[in-house]
Every structure is written in structure tokens, then in C-alpha cells.
N, C-alpha and C positions, 0 to 999 in steps of 0.2 A: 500463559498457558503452560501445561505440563512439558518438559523436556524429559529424554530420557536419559536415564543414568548408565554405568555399563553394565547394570544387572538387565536390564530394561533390555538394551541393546543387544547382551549375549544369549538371551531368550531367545528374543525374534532372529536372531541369525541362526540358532541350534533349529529352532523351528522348520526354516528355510530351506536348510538342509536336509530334515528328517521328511520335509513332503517327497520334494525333490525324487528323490532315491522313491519314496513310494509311488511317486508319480510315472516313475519309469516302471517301475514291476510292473503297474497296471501297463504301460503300452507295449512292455516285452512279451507281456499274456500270463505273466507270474502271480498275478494276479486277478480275482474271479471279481467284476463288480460289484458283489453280494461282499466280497474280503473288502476292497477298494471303498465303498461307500461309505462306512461311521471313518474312513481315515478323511476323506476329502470332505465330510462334512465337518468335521473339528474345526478344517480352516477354509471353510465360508467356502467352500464350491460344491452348488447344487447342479444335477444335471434337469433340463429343463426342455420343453417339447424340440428344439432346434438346435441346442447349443449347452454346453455348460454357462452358468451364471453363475459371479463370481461374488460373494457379499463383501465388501470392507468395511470394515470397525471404523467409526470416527466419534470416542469417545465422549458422552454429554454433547455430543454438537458440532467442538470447538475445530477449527482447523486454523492453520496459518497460511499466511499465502504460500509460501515455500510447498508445501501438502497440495493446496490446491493447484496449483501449478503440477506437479507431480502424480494426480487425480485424471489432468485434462491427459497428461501425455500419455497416460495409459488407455486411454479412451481413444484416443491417436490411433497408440502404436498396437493395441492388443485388442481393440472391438472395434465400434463403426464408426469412430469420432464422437461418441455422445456417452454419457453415462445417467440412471436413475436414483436419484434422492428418494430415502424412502420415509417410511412413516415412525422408523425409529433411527432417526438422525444419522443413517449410513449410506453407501454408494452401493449399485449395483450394477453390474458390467454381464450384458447380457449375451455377448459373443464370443466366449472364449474359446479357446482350445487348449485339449489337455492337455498337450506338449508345449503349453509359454506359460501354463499357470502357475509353474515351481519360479519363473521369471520375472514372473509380476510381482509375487510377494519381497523380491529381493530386489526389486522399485519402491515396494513402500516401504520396506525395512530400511532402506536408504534415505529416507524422509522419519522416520520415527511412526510408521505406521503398518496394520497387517490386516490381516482376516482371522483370527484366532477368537474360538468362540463366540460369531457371530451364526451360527448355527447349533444342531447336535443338542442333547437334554444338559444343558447347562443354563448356565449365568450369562446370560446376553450382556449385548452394549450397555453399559450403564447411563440411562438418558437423564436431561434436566432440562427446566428452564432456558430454551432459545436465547432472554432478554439476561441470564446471570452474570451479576459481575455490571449491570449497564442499569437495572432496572430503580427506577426511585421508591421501587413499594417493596423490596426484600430486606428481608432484616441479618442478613448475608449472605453470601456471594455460596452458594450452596457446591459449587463444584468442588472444590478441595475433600468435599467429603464423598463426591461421588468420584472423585481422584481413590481418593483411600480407601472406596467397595470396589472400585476395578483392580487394584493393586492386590488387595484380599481376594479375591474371586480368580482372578487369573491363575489358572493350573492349579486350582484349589481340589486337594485329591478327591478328598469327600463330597466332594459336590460338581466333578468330571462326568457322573452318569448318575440325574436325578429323573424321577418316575418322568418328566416332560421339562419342556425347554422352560426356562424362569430368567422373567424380565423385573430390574429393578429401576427405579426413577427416584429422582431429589429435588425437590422446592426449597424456598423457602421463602414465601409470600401468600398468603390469603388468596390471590388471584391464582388458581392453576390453569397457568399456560403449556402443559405438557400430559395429560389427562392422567393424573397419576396417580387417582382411585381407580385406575384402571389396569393399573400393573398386578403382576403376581406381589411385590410390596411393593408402597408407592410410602416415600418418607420425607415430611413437610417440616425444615428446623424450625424451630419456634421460641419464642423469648418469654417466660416465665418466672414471675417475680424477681428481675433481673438478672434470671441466669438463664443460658441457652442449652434449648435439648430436641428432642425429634418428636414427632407424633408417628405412629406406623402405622400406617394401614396397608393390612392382610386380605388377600384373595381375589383382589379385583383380576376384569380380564373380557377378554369377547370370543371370540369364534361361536362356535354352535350354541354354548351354553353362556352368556356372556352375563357378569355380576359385577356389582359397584363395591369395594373393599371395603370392612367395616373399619372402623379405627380400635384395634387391640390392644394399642399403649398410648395415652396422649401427651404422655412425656418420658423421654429418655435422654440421661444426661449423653453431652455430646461426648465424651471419654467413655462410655458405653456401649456410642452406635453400633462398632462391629459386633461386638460380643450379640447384643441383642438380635442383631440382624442373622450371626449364624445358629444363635437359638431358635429363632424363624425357621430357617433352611434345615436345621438338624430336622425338627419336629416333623418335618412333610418329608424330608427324605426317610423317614423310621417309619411312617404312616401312608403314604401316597401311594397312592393305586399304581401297578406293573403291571396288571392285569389285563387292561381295558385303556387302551390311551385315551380315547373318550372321557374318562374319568380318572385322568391321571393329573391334572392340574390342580394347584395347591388351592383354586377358588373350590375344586369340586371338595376336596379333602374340610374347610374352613365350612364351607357349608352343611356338611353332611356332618362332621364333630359339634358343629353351634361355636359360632363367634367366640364365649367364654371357655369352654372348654379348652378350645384351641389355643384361645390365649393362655388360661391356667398349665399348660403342660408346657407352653413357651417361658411363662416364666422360671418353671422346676428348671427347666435346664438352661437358662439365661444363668441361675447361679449358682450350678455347677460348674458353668463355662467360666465366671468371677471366678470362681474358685482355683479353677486351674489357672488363671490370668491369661489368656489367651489373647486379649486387648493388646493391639499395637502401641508402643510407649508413645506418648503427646508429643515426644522430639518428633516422631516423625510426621504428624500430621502440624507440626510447624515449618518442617520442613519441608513440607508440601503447598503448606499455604502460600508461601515463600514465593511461589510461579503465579500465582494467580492475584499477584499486587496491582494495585491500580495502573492502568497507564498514565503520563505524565501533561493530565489536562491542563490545556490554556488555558487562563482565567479567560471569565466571560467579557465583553465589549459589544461596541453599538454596532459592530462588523455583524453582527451575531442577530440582529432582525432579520427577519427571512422577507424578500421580496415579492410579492403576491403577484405583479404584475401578472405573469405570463399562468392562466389561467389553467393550463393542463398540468403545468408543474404544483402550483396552488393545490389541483387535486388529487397530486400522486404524493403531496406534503401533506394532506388532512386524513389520506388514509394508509399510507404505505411507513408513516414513521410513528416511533415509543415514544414516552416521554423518560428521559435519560435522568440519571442520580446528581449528572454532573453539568450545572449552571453552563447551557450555550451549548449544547452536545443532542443528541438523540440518536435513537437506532434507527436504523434504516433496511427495508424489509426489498428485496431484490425478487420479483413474482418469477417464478417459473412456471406460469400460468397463462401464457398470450392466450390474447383468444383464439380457440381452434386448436390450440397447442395441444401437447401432451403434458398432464400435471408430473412434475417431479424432474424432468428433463431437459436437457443439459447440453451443449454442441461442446468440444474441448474448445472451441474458441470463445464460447461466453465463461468457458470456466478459467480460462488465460485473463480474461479482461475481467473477472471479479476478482481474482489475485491479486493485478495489478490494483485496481479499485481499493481493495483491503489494507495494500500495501502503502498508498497515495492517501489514503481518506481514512481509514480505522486502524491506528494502529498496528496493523500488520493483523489482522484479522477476521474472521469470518466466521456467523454458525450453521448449523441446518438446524434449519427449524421440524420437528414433526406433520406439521404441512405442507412439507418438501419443498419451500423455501428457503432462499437463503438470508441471514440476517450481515449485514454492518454493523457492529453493536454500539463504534464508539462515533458518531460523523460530527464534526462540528459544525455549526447550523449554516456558516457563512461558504461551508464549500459544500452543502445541499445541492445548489443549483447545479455546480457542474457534475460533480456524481450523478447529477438524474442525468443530464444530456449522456452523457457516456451510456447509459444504461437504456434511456429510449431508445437512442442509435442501435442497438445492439439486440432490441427484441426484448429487452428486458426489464423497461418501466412501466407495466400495466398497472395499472393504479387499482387493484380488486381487493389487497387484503380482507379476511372475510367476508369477502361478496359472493355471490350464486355462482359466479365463476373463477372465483377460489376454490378449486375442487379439489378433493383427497381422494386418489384414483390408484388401486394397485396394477399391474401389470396387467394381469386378467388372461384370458383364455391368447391372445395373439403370444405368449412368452411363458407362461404357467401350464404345468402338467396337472396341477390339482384344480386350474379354474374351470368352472363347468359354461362360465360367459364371458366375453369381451368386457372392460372398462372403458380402455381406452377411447373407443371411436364413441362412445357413449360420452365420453366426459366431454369430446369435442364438439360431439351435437349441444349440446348442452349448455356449452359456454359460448358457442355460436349463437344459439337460440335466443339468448338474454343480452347478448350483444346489438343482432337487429335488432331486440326491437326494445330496447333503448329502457329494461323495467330495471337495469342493475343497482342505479341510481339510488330509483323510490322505494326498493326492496329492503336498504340499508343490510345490518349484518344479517346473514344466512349463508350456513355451513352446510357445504353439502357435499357428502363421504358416499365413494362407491366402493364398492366386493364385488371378484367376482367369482367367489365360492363363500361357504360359510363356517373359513378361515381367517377372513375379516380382516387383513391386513389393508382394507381400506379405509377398517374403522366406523363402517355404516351404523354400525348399533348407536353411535356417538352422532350422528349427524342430527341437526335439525330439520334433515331432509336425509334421508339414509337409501340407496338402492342394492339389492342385494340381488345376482346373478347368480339363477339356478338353472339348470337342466331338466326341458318339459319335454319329457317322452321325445326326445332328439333334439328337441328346436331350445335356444335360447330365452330365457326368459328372466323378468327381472318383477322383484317385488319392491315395493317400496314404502318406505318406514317413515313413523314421524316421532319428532317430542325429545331426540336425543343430546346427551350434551355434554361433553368431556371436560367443560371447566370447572368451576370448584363446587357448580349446582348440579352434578353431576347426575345424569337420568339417560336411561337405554329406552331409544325407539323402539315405536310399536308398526308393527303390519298392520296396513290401511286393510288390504283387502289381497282378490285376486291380483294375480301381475299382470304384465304386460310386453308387450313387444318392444323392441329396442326404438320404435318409432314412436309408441304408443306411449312409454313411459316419460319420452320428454315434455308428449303435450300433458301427461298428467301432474309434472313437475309445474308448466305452466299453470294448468287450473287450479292448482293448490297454491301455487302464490297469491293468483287473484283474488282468491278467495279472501288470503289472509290481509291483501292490500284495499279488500273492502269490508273486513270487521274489525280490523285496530285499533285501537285507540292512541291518542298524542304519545308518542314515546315509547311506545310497545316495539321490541324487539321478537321475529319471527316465532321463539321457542315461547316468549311470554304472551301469544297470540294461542298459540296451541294448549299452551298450557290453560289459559282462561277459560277458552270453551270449548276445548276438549276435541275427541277424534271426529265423534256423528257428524258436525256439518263439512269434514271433510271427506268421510266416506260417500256422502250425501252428493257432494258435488261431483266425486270422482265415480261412482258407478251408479247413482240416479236410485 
């Protein structure tokens, strides 16, 4: 994993300082909320119905145990003991107060971590692959480069105040396991007549108006990525709507120029940027890559059969782990999903005990996954067994990976000034509901994403079962979606119909299962069910 160097390090410590001091104007009354607010959103602090909420960066994923450990204890010492994973691989600490949040950052700047630009019309977290660096289907290790866009992006003048907030992502496998025709760029490396280079795809995205990125370059050499990437970024910051934030995002811009256009004007100024050289020199993206070498796996051995006997571990083995690059290894997925639970949530004592876990069992490591899980990425097969005991003990071996109660759940109306509904107590009904009565089984994969505005930080447009929470004339109310899919078959759910009550919507999540669990066929997966025969026999069943 990346370490920081002392350019790295005197950043976040100037930083530090610079809230600090603002942080106090604000409380001395030196400053008016209206001045205060684009300062506290720079560095990840929203105010929020009850409390400031605080974002932390945890770049593509990756954390160390050291991080995590220093994660739990601000959750400890600065909110309620708990903190939220979210949908784009970061933390979020829901209880803060103004007066220790110039404190916390000089916590994570002491671990090599901050909150800078995880808000605010900038260059977000740069997210990736959960499984990279572990996976046996990538054709490499894609972080080093999403290392070298966060390095680029950070305190990037020209791109400190773009028409709306821009999120990038990085694969590099045919499977996307991080929905990344769904970014404002989403960039897949690729291996091409034996040489490697990028695919880009431009404009993807959800909230109101949500669109699947089209692909604008299907290859760039990898000594190009940046340049092309701020040829991207120039082109929407010269073009993109100030006007209307509704229409400020680069999918609205990409859509309304037409896919080639848009690309044709990125290329003009892709090789003006050549021109000027503005490409970081290849030393440094070796000297990048440099952190992200293998760790030093044991050869494989007959240690390394996994023991079936004990029948619920058997099951949290067949759904809860990857298959790993390296012979006797695999990742191992840590639910923050119990049932009834809250998705994405975290006690500081289960974030102490995945540290140590990380630290005892994966090489000192840990991801978040975009499904507000967390991953092990390196576990060797013969110490499985006891990693899971640690973890059952502990609330945290629910064996759902994409199951019905694997749920992507934003905060929602209980924490959210912009939710118009609840998630939460909805996600819990919900994964109660498929727990009695024992369907989560025969269901197999089904993903299912709640919002609770149409802001979509829950990702609903992307579910195979999507609920989206709206405001009906006072009362709460939830509509719900089918057909959606964020991996590399990528498709935006459709509105069944009218909505329904927060009671109402579980049983309709229910009759829309059964439905699908009586037209399947051998081997049909939930979306390949929908997708076959379509929305009518499930509006059919759901409103007669």
C-alpha cells in the first residue's frame, strides 16, 4: 500500500492547520455559516439534521491495520463508538462536533490519512476494484494508477471548483466489481496486442438523471493515462453547466454534446496537453508501483485443503470468499450486514478486531468494498477456519455476500438533511424478512440497493431490486425498481409502478421474489430472470 512521503505528509499537516484556525473563526462568530461552509466542505465536514458528519478519504479501498485501528478510535473518542462505510470506499462519522473536528484530522494525519476532497465540486476518492492486487482475473494490479490520479487530482488548481462534484474509478478486469460505467470517468486497463493501455469511459452516474458511460477511447497508452484523463476534465470544466446544478454533471454535458463530439474535442486537447508534456515522468509511476508489490506468499501445501466438516463455516466459505491469484490464498469478505443490522456499520470494537485479523491473517491489510463491506484480500486457506470463528464471535460472519440481505443502504432520512425517507429501518425490515423465512438460500444472488432521496448514494438505479424513497405529500414513501446492474452488464432499473408504504414495500419485495422463484429457469440469476420476461408479469403480480 501507498505510504506517504514528506510532500504527502506536509500537505496534510498545512491542511490541519489551515481548518483549525477556520474552524475557530467559525466558533468565535468571525465567521457567517454561508463564509464557513465551501471551507468545511473541502475537508469532508457536512452539517447534517443532528450533528456535523464527518467524510474520511480511504483511497481505492486500501487501509492498513494501523489506519484501522485509528479509524475505531475516533469512533471511540469523537462519535458514538461506531462509524459508516460507505458506497464509495470511505468512513463516515456521524456525531461530530465543531470544536474536535480540526482534532480528528490531526488523528488521521498521524496515520497517513485525512478528509480532503471528499466533498465540495471536485475530484473525489479515487475508487477501484475491492479484490486488486488479489484477484486471478486482472491483468494488473490497477491501483498504482489510481495512486497516480489521486496524486494528480489532489489540490489540482484547475479542477478545485468544477461545475459539480467528479468521481473517478479504476479496473482492470473484464468483471467490474466496482460499477465503473457508473462514474463521471470509469477507466478499465487493458492488454492490447501486447502492450497495456486504458479504455475510458465518460459520463456515467445516478441521482436524478442517472446514465451508463459510453466508452470514448478503447485504448490509451498507460504513459498517457493522466494527460488523457485531464483532457477529460479540461473539456467539461470549459463546457459544463454553472447554471443549473441539475445539469451540471459531465453525464449531462456527454449527453447533450453526443458521445463523439465530446470525445472529438477531448482528443483536440489531449494533444495540446502532449504538447505541453504535462505527463508525470514513468520514474514516478515506478516509484509508485514500488508499494503495491506482492506480499510474500507461502507456497501452497496440503495445509491448504479447507475442511468442510463444520457446515455453517462450509457456508460462509462458498459465499463469503474470491478466488485469489496466488495458489492456497483467497479474499475473504467480512459482512457488515447481520441480520437486522445496519448495512455499512461498524462498532470500534469490530473495527479493533478486523485490524488485528488483517494484521494475524492478511498481511497487514484490509479493503472497503463499495458494498460497505470489508475485504481480507490476502487469507491463506488453512487459517480460514479460525478468521471465521473470530468473526462469527464477533457479529461478523454472516455468510450473505450478494444475497437479499446484502443490502446497500444510505443513511437516509434518520442522519440526512437531503433524505426525503428512512433506509435504514427499511434495510432492517428487509433482511429480517428473508431471514425468517429462510428464501435467502433459494434466492441465490440478488442485489438489492436502497435511497433515500434521488441522490442515490444507495445506488438503487443499479440494483436488481432498487427502492427509492420519496416524499408523498408528508408521509414517506418508497418506489421500487427492477432490472438494475452495476457490473460490467451494466443496466439502470426501471419503476415497477406506484409506491408504497415502508410496510408495504417489503411484502412487495417479497412477491417479486416469488414470482421470480416460480419462472426461472436452471441457472437463471434474479437480473437474468427479469431480463427474460421482462417488467408486465411483475407489475402483474405486484398491483393485480
Amino acid at each position: 500500500m501507498y505510504l506517504y512521503d514528506q510532500y504527502d505528509q506536509a500537505m496534510v499537516d498545512a491542511r490541519v492547520a489551515e481548518f483549525r484556525d477556520q474552524a475557530q473563526r467559525r466558533l468565535d462568530g468571525k465567521l457567517s455559516e454561508d463564509q464557513f461552509k465551501p471551507l468545511r466542505l473541502m475537508n469532508g465536514l457536512y452539517l447534517q439534521l443532528h450533528a456535523y458528519m464527518l467524510r474520511v478519504a480511504i483511497p481505492y479501498g486500501t487501509l492498513s491495520s494501523r489506519q484501522m485501528h485509528a479509524l475505531a478510535d475516533i469512533a471511540d473518542k469523537y462519535d458514538r463508538g461506531y462509524g459508516h462505510f460507505t458506497t464509495r470506499q470511505n468512513i463516515q462519522y456521524n456525531w461530530i462536533k465543531l470544536e474536535e473536528a480540526a482534532d480528528i484530522l490531526a488523528d488521521l494525519a498521524k496515520v497517513e490519512m485525512h478528509a480532503i476532497q471528499t466533498s465540495g465540486n471536485c475530484i473525489r476518492n479515487i475508487s477501484s476494484d475491492h479484490f486488486a492486487g488479489a484477484a486471478a482475473d486482472e491483468v494488473t494490479d490497477p491501483r498504482p494508477y489510481a495512486e497516480l490520479l489521486r496524486q494528480w487530482s489532489s489540490f489540482h488548481p484547475e479542477f478545485a471548483y468544477l461545475p459539480r462534484k467528479f468521481k473517478i474509478c479504476v479496473i482492470a478486469s473484464d468483471r467490474d466489481r466496482a460499477a465503473m460505467k457508473l462514474h463521471d470517468i470509469g477507466i478499465q486497463i487493458v492488454e492490447k496486442d501486447g502492450e497495456m493501455g486504458a479504455a475510458f469511459y465518460v459520463g456515467g452516474g445516478m441521482g436524478r438523471t442517472p446514465m451508463i458511460a459510453p466508452c470514448i477511447k478503447d485504448f490509451v497508452p498507460l504513459d498517457r493515462l493522466v494527460s488523457y484523463a485531464e483532457a477529460c476534465l479540461r473539456v467539461y470544466n470549459r463546457y459544463g453547466r454553472r447554471d443549473n446544478k441539475y445539469k451540471a454533471r459531465i453525464k449531462i454535458l456527454v449527453h447533450e454534446m453526443g458521445a463523439d463530439a465530446y470525445a472529438k474535442e477531448v482528443d483536440e486537447e489531449f494533444a495540446h496537453l502532449l504538447d505541453q508534456g504535462v505527463e508525470p515522468p514513468f520514474a514516478e509511476l515506478e516509484r509508485i508501483r514500488t508499494f503495491f508489490e506482492d506480499p510474500a506468499f507461502a507456497a501452497a501445501g496440503a495445509d491448504d485443503e479447507i475442511d468442510r466438516s463444520d457446515p455453517d463455516f462450509a457456508l460462509w466459505v462458498d459465499r463469503n470468499t474470491h478466488a485469489h491469484k496466488a495458489d492456497g490464498y483467497v479474499s475473504a469478505v467480512v459482512s457488515l450486514k447481520p441480520v437486522g443490522g445496519i448495512p455499512g456499520d461498524a462498532t470500534a470494537e469490530q473495527m479493533h478486531l478486523m485490524a488485528d485479523l488483517a494484521r494475524d491473517y492478511s498481511f497487514d491489510e484490509l479493503r472497503v468494498m463499495h458494498t460497505q463491506n470489508i475485504v481480507l484480500p490476502h487469507v491463506r486457506k488453512s487459517d480460514l477456519h479460525k478468521l471465521w470463528t473470530a468473526l462469527d464471535e464477533a457479529g461478523l460472519g454472516t455468510p450473505n455476500l450478494d444475497r437479499i440481505g446484502d443490502i446497500i443502504a444510505c443513511p437516509g432520512l434518520d442522519y440526512c438533511s437531503l433524505a426525503n425517507a428512512r433506509s435504514i429501518p427499511l434495510a432492517q425490515k428487509i433482511s429480517q424478512r428473508f431471514a425468517d423465512n429462510g428464501k435467502e438460500e433459494t434466492l441465490g444472488e440478488l442485489k438489492l440497493k436502497i435511497s433515500g432521496c434521488i441522490n442515490a448514494c444507495g445506488h438503487h438505479h443499479a440494483g436488481h431490486i432498487g427502492i427509492l424513497g420519496v416524499d408523498r405529500k408528508g408521509t414517506e414513501n418508497y418506489q421500487l425498481l427492477l432490472g438494475g446492474s452495476e457490473a460490467e452488464d451494466t443496466s439502470l432499473a426501471k419503476i415497477t409502478g406506484p409506491g408504497f408504504t415502508e410496510d408495504g414495500v417489503v411484502d412487495a419485495i417479497e412477491t417479486v421474489s416469488d414470482l421470480y422463484l416460480s419462472s426461472r429457469v436452471e441457472g437463471e440469476r434474479f437480473i437474468d430472470t427479469y431480463r427474460r420476461i421482462g417488467m408486465t408479469p411483475f407489475k402483474e403480480a405486484l398491483y393485480g
